[in-house]
NUPADO-990823 format. One line per 4 residues: number of its first residue (from 0); their letters; for each residue x, y, z of C-alpha. Coordinates in steps of 0.1 Angstrom, whole numbers. Layout:
<pts>
NUM	A	X:Y:Z | ...
</pts>
This chain:
<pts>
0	XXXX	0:0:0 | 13:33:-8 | 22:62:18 | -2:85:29
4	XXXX	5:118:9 | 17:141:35 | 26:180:29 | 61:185:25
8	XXXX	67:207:57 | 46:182:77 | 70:158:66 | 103:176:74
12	XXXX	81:183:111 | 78:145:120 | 115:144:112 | 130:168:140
16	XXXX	105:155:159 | 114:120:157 | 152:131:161 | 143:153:191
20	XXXX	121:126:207 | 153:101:203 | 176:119:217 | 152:133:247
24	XXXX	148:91:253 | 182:84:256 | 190:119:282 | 159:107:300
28	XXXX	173:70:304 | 209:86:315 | 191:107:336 | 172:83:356
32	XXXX	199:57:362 | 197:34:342 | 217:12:330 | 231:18:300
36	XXXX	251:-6:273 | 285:-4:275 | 295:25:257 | 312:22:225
40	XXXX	346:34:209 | 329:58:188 | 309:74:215 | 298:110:209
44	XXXX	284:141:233 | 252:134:234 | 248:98:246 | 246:81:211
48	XXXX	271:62:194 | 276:73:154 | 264:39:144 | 230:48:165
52	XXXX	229:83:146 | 238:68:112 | 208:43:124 | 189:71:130
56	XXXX	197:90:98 | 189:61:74 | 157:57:90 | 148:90:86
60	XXXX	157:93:48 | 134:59:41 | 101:66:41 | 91:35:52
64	XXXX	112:34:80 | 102:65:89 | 66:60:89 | 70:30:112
68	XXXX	90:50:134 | 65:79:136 | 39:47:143 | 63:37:168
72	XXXX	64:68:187 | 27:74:186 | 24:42:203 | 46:55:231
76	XXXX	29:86:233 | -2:69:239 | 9:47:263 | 24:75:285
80	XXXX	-11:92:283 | -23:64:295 | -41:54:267 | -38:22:243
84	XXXX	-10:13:219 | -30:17:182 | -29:-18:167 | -4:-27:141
88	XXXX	-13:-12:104 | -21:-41:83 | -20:-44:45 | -60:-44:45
92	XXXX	-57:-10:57 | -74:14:34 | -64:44:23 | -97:66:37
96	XXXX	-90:52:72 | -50:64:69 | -66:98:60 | -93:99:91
100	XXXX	-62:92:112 | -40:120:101 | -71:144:99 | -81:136:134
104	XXXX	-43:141:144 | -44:173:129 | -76:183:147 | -61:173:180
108	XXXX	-30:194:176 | -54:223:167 | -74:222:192 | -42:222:213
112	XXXX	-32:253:198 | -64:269:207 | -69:259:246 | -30:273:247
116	XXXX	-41:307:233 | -73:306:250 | -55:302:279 | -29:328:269
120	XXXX	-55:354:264 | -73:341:296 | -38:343:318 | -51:378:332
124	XXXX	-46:367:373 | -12:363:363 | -8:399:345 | -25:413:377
128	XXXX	-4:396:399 | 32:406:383 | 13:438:378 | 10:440:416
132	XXXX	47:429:423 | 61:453:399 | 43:483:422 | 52:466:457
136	XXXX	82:455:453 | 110:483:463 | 137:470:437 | 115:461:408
140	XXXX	100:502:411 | 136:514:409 | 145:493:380 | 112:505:364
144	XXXX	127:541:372 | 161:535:360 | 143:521:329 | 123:549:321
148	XXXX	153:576:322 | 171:554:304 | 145:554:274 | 137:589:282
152	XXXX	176:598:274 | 179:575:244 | 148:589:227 | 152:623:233
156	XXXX	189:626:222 | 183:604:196 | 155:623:185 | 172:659:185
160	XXXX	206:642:168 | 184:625:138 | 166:664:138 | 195:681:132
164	XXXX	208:662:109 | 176:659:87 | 179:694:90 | 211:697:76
168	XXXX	205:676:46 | 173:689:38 | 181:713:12 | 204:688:0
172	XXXX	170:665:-7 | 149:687:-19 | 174:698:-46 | 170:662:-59
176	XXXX	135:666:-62 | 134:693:-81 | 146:676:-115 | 120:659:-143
180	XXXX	133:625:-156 | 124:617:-191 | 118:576:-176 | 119:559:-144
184	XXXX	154:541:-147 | 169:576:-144 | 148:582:-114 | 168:556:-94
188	XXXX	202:569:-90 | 188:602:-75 | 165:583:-49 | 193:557:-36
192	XXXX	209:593:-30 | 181:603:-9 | 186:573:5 | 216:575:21
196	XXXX	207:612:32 | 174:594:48 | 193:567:68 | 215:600:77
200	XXXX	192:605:106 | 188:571:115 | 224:569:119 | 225:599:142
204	XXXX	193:583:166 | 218:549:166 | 250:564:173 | 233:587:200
208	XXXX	210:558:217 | 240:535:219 | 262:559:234 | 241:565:261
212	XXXX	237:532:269 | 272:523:270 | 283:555:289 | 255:547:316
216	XXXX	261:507:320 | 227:503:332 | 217:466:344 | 216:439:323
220	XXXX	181:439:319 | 174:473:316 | 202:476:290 | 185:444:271
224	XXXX	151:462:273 | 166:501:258 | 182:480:238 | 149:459:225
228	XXXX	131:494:224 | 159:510:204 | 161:488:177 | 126:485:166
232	XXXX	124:520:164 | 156:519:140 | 139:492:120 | 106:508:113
236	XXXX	125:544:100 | 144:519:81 | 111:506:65 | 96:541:59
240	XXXX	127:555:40 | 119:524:15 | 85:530:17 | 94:565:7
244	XXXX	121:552:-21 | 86:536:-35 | 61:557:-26 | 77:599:-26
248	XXXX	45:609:-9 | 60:645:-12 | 82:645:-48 | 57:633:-75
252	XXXX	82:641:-99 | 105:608:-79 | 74:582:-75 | 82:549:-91
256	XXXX	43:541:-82 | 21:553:-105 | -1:568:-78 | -12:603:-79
260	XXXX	-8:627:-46 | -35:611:-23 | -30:578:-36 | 7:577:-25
264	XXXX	-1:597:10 | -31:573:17 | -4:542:12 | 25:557:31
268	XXXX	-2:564:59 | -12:529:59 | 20:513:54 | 35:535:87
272	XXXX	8:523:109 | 10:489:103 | 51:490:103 | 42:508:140
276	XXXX	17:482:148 | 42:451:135 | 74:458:150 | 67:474:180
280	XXXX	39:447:185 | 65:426:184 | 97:440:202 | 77:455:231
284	XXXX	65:420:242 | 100:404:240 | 113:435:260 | 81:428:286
288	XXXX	93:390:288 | 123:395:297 | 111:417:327 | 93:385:341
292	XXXX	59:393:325 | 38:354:328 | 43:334:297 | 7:331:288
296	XXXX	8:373:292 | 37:374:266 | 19:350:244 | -9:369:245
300	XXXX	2:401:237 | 26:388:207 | -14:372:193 | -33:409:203
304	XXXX	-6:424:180 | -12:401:152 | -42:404:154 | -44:443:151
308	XXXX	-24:438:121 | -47:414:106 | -75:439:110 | -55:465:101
312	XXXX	-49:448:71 | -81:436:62 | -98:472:70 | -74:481:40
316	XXXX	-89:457:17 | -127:465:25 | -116:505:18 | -101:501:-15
320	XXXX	-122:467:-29 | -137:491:-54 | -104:506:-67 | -88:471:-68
324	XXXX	-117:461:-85 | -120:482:-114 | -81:477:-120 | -82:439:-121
328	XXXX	-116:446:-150 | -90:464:-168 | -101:503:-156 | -134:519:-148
332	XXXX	-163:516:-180 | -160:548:-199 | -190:573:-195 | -217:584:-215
336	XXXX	-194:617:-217 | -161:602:-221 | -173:582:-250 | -168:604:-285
340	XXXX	-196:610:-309 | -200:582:-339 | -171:559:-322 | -171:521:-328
344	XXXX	-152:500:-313 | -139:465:-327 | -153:432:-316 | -129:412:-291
348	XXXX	-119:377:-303 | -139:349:-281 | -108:341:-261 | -99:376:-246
352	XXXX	-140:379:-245 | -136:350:-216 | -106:367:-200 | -127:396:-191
356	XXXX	-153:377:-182 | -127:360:-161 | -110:388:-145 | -146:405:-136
360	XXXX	-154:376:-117 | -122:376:-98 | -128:416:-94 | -163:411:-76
364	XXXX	-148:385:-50 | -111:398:-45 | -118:413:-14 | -128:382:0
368	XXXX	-101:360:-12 | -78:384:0 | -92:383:37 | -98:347:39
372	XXXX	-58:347:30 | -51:375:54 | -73:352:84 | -57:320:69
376	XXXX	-22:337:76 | -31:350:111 | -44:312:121 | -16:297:111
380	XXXX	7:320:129 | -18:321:161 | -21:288:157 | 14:277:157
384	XXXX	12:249:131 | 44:234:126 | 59:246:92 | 27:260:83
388	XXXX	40:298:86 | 72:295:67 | 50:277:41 | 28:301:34
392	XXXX	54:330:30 | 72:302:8 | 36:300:-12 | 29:340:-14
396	XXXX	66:349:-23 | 68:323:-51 | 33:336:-60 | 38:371:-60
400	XXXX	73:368:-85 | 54:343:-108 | 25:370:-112 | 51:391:-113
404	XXXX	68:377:-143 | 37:364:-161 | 26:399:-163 | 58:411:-180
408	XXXX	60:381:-198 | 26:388:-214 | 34:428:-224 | 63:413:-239
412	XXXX	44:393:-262 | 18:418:-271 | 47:439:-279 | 67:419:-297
416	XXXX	40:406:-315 | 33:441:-325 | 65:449:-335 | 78:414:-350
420	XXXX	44:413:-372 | 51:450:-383 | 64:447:-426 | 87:475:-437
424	XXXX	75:492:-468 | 106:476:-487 | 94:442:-475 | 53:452:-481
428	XXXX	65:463:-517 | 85:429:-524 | 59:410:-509 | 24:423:-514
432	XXXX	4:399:-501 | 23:392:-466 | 7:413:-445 | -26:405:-450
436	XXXX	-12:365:-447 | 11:374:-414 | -23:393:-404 | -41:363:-409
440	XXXX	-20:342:-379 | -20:373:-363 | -50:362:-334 | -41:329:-334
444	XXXX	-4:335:-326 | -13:362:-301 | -39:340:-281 | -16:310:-282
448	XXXX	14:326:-267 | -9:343:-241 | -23:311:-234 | 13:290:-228
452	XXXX	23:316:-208 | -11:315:-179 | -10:277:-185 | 25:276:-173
456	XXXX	18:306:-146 | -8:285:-134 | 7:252:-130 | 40:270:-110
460	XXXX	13:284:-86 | -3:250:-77 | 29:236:-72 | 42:266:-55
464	XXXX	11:259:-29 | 21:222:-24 | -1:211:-57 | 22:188:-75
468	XXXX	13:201:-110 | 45:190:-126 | 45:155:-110 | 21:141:-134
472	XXXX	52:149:-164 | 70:121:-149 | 44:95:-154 | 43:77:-188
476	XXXX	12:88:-196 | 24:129:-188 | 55:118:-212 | 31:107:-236
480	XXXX	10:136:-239 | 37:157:-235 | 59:148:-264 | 20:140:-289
484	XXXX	17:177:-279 | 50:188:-290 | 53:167:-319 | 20:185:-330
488	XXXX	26:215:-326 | 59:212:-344 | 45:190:-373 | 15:222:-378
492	XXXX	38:251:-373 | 67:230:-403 | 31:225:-422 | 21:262:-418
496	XXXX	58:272:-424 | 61:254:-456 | 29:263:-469 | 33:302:-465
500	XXXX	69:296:-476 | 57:283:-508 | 29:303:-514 | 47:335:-506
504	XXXX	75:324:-535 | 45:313:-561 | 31:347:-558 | 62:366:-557
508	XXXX	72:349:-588 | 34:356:-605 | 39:395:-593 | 75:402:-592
512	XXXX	92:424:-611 | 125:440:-622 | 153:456:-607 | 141:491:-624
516	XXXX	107:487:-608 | 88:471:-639 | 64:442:-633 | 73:412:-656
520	XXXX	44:397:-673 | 50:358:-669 | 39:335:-697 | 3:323:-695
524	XXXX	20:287:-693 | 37:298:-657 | 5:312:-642 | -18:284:-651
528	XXXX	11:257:-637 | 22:274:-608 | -14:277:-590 | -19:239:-599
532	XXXX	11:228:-582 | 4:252:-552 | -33:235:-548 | -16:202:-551
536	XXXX	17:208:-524 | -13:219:-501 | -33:185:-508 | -2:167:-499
540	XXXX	9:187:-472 | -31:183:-458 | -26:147:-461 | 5:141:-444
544	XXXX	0:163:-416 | -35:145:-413 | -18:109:-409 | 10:122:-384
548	XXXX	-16:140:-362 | -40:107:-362 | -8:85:-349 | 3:107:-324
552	XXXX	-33:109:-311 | -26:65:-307 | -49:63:-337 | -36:34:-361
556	XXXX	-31:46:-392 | -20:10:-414 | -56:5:-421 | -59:39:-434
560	XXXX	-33:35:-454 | -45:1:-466 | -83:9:-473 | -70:44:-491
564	XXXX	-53:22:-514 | -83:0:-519 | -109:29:-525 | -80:45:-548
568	XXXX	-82:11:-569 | -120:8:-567 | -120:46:-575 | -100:40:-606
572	XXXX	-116:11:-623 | -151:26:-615 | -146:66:-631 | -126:59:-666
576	XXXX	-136:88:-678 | -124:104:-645 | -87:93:-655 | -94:102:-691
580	XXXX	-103:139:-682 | -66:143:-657 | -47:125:-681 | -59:140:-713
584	XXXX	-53:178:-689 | -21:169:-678 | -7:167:-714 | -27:197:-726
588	XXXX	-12:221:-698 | 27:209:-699 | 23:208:-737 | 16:242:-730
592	XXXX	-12:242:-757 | -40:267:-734 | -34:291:-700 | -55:314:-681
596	XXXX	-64:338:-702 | -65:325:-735 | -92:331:-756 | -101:295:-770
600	XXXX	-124:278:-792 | -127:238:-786 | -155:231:-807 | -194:223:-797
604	XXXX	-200:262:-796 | -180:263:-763 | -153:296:-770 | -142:325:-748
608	XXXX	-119:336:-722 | -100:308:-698 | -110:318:-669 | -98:287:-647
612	XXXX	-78:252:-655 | -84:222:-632 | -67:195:-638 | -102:178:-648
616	XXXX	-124:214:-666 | -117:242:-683 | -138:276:-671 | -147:294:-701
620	XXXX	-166:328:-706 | -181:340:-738 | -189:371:-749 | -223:370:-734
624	XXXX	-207:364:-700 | -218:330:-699 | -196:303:-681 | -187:272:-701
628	XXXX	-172:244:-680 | -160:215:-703 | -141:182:-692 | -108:176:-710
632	XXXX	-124:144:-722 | -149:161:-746 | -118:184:-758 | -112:178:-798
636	XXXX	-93:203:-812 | -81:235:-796 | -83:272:-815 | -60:291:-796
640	XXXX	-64:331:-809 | -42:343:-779 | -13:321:-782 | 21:341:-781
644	XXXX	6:371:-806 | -22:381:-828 | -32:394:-861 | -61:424:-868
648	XXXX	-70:412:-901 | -79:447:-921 | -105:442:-950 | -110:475:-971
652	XXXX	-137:474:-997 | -136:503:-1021 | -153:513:-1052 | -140:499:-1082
656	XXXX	-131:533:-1099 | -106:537:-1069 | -71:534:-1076 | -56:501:-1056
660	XXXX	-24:515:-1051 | -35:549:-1039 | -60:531:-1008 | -30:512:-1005
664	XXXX	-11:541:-991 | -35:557:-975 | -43:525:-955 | -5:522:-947
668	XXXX	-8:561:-934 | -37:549:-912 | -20:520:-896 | 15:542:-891
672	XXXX	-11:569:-874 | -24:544:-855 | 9:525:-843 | 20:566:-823
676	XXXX	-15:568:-807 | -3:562:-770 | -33:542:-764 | -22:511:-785
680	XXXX	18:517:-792 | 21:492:-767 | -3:466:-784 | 13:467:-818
684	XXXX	45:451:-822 | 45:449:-860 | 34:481:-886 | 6:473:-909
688	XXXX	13:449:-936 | -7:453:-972 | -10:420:-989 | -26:442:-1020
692	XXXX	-62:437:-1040 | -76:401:-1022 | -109:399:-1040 | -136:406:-1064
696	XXXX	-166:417:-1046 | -200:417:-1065 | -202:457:-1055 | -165:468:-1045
700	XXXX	-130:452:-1044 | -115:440:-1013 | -81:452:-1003 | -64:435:-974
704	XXXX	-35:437:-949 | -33:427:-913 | -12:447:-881 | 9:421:-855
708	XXXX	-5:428:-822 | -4:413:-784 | -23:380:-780 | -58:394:-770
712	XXXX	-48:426:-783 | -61:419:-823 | -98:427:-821 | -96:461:-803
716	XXXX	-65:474:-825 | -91:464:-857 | -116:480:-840 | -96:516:-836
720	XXXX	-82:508:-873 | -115:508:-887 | -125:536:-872 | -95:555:-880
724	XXXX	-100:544:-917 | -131:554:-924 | -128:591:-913 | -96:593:-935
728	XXXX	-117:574:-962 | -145:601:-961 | -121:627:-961 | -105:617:-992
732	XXXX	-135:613:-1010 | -126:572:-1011 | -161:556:-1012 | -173:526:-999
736	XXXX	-199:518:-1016 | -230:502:-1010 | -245:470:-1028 | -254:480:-1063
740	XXXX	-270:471:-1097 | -256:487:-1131 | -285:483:-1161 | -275:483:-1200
744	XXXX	-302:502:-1221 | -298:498:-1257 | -313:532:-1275 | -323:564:-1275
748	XXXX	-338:575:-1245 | -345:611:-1252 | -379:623:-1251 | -392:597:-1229
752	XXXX	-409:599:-1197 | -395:586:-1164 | -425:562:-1168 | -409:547:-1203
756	XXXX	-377:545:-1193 | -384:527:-1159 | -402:501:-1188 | -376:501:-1207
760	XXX	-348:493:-1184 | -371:465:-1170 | -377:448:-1209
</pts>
């Protein structure tokens, strides 16, 4: 059967006490007579040989042993009280029975604790009594005499020497506080120099009170008690000049606080009285004990002055609970005035929506936390439990630094996520798309971070208040999760890395430019491949970060594996005309034969712009804007009118009294004119070549020549050529003329009416 889980310092306390109970057995034995074994070689000081203390010591670092011998000694204890030895623990013992036993120890040793004070508190016939004696008694009255001058001497020199000399230095301080400070590290070389001009003072009230005492030579006890007296008032101006290093109640332009004037009076008020309260609560019993007060008098007075300071203390949390409050919220709501006209503000993610939430639960019940802990403290202390004191300034110490830290270790990551996610305009200009991808992980990054950090905070608190949060990452299963949770996040940031890593060169590539500033146009091959291989690496990537998630989460992934090669076989015998439709696209796009962007014609009255290659369709849109999506299967022939250039095909029909070579030139004019207009220099990469007379027309003869353009380019440099031609044909007088009939009459036609000829020309 395991141990019964005991707190550390409870542990460490049945230790000493085991020692001490030892080696109080073995005095009690020599005192009494008995007789003892012949004493070895080794033999030490104390009555014990150093094989009985290395006995000893071994039994107190087994656990085992140990916890028999604290059974042992139990048993002894109870048979002194007169009570019955306990029985011998048996392996059938169970583990609730163990706790009863160490929970009803516990209760026992409290209840202790409390008759003692109760009886401490109660001890008032004995404060009378030495009360009484003190007044009576002759000698006693004279040392109370002798006692009083002696204080009376100390304080009041002590007090005019530290006057003078505050005095003195005074102007010397307030030139310090005169100066502004642009931050507060370069407020801390001036205020460790009014440090030393504070403990100035101090030094005078020492040098004076201990003069006095050893010029006097008072008696022993009297000297002990100035002395007592004396040094707590040195220790509490030694804790206000701190408090004042913080706080500079009276040089705002000093305070490392960031208190306003009342703020940092109303603290340095509070902080004095309780210092007062503290130490002399403290010193002044010690100095009354060792004047002969009663014990349960000088236990009583140390717990009356504890308890003032726990009231103190917790009267301090009841006036500021509202103050505290709205600082832990994250500052007082804005008002009705303080809010400006037509202001929005931004939704909060969900996370930092529950962290308010959060925090403004914790603001309405601070004040009670913080005086259960404050009464928690005080019992503790009033109580005497063994270890439990030290443990809890242990607990609060580590607690306050790992708040501490957390809290700096949180502004460093919103900084630094502010400032590491910031892209220089170089960067933003080589990269045009990574701020709005950095943006993207932006949240997710930021709540993640924030969330490592409380989960570790939070973890060091429970073990920092005898919680073993860490123990569990020795167990195999803790291992286990640990390094799945690792290996994940690892595996998706690589996957995340990779992706953006690939993505961010595809469309640097797509959008880059020269070294001059010019954007490159790449071929229409490269950005209908590149996309297609991006969509794939991420399909891959998907996959393989899939599996390895699924087998560090204990899932077995050989049957996946196997039954994905089954469905793929079943998948490929079942859709032919699946396979046809990749294989027959795989060829047309590394063949190069259509992009994204061409304008196509593949037959069935499907033509217009590319608008999107899988590797199964092709995305058209015609003219109309309608969208044609055609498999690669039902893909014949391909008319590609955007491939690499184009040709505006130029068809002038004249009348056929014009002179050929004459429209000739004039159409070669036009299509010079036309190659300088700044609109469409760009577009033509050939001037205009005339092929001559092409055709007979039934009205007018067809002249024809064609300009070299940019692939796309063709239709709109005919359409401005056109245009162009025309005016220039009207303003030559060149017709174009419209469908026409010439009639033969044979005869004279004078004298007739319109009537007779209109016969004539129709027999």
């Amino acid at each position: 059967m395991p141990p019964l889980i005991v707190p550390p310092f409870l542990r460490s306390a049945l230790a000493v006490a085991a020692l001490l109970v030892v080696a109080l057995s073995s005095a009690l034995v020599a005192a009494q007579g008995s007789a003892p074994p012949a004493a070895p070689p080794a033999a030490t000081t104390t009555g014990l040989s150093s094989e009985q203390l290395r006995s000893l010591a071994d039994t107190l670092e087994d656990p085992q042993a140990r916890d028999r011998l604290v059974g042992q000694l139990r048993a002894l204890i109870a048979v002194a009280e007169g009570g019955r030895a306990p029985a011998e623990e048996t392996e059938t013992e169970t583990v609730g029975s163990r706790t009863l036993e160490w929970a009803t120890g516990q209760l026992g040793d409290v209840s202790r604790q409390m008759v003692r004070i109760g009886m401490a508190f109660g001890d008032v016939h004995s404060a009378l009594a030495w009360m009484n004696l003190q007044a009576r008694d002759p000698t006693l009255r004279q040392r109370w005499t002798e006692l009083a001058l002696q204080l009376g001497f100390i304080l009041l020199g002590g007090h005019l020497a530290s006057r003078l000399v505050r005095y003195l230095a005074a102007g010397t301080r307030e030139r310090l506080g005169e100066r502004t400070f642009a931050s507060p590290v370069e407020k801390v070389p001036v205020l460790l120099a009014r440090i030393l001009l504070d403990l100035l003072p101090i030094a005078a009230f020492a040098l004076v009170g201990y003069g006095i005492l050893s010029a006097t030579e008072p008696q022993l006890r009297v000297r002990i008690v100035a002395l007592t007296i004396v040094n707590a008032t040195i220790l509490i101006q030694v804790v206000l000049v701190f408090v004042r290093f913080a706080l500079s109640p009276r040089t705002p332009s000093l305070r490392l606080v960031p208190l306003d004037d009342e703020g940092a009076h109303y603290a340095y008020i509070w902080c004095r009285r309780i210092a007062y309260t503290a130490v002399y609560g403290y010193f002044v019993p010690q100095a009354a004990y060792v004047l002969g007060i009663p014990t349960g008098t000088y236990l009583g007075l140390l717990k009356f002055a504890g308890l003032l300071v726990a009231a103190m203390l917790v009267v301090l949390v009841l006036q500021n609970r509202r103050s505290v409050a709205d600082r832990i919220r994250g500052g007082a709501p804005a008002t009705a005035e303080e809010v400006q006209p037509g202001a929005e503000t931004a939704p909060e993610p969900p996370t930092f929506l529950t962290m308010r939430s959060f925090r403004n639960r914790v603001g309405e019940v601070w004040h009670l936390l913080a005086i259960l802990y404050i009464l928690v403290i005080y019992g503790i202390w009033a109580l005497d439990v063994h270890g439990g004191f030290a443990f809890m300034l242990r607990a609060t110490a580590v607690s306050a630094v790992v708040l501490v830290i957390t809290r700096l270790a949180l502004m460093a990551v919103d900084r630094g996520i502010r400032r590491g996610f910031a892209i220089p305009d170089d960067v933003r200009r080589d990269f045009p798309m990574l701020e709005a991808r950095a943006n993207r992980y932006l949240p997710g990054v930021h709540v993640g971070l924030r969330g490592i950090i409380l989960a570790i905070s939070a973890l060091t608190l429970l073990d920092a208040w005898g919680i073993e949060s860490f123990a569990w990452l020795d167990t195999a299963w803790g291992r286990r999760v640990t390094t799945s949770a690792v290996t994940i996040g690892l595996v998706l940031v690589g996957a995340l890395v990779a992706w953006e890593v690939v993505s961010g060169l595809i469309e640097r590539f797509l959008a880059g430019g020269s070294k001059n500033g010019q954007k490159i146009e790449r071929s229409a091959r490269i950005r209908t491949l590149l996309p297609l291989l991006r969509n794939a690496f991420m399909i891959v990537l998907l996959t393989f970060v899939g599996l390895i998630v699924l087998s560090e989460l204990g899932v077995n992934i050989a049957p996946l594996l196997a039954g994905a090669g089954v469905i793929g076989l079943a998948i490929g015998f079942g859709s032919q005309t699946l396979v046809k439709d990749v294989i027959t696209g795989l060829f047309i796009l590394f063949e190069d034969t259509i992009a994204v962007g061409d304008v196509i014609d593949v037959g069935g009255g499907h033509s217009g712009v590319v608008e999107a290659i899988s590797i199964r369709t092709i995305r058209l849109r015609d003219v109309r804007g309608a969208v044609h999506t055609v498999p690669f299967s039902e893909v014949q022939t391909v008319l590609n009118m955007t491939k690499d250039f184009g040709f505006a095909v130029i068809d002038a029909s004249v009348d056929y009294t014009q002179n050929v070579d004459r429209v000739a030139d004039v159409m070669r004019q036009v299509g010079t004119e036309l190659q300088a207009d700044p609109q469409f220099q760009g577009s033509i990469l050939e001037p205009i070549d005339i092929f001559g007379l092409d055709q007979f027309g039934p009205s007018a003869i067809v002249i024809r020549g064609r300009i070299k353009t940019r692939p796309g380019k063709q239709w709109a440099v005919a359409r401005a050529y056109n245009k162009l031609m025309k005016q220039r044909f009207d303003e030559l007088g060149i017709e174009i003329p419209f469908p026409q009939r010439t009639v033969h009459v044979k005869g004279d036609l004078t004298g007739m009416k319109p009537e007779q000829v209109a016969t004539a020309a129709g027999a």
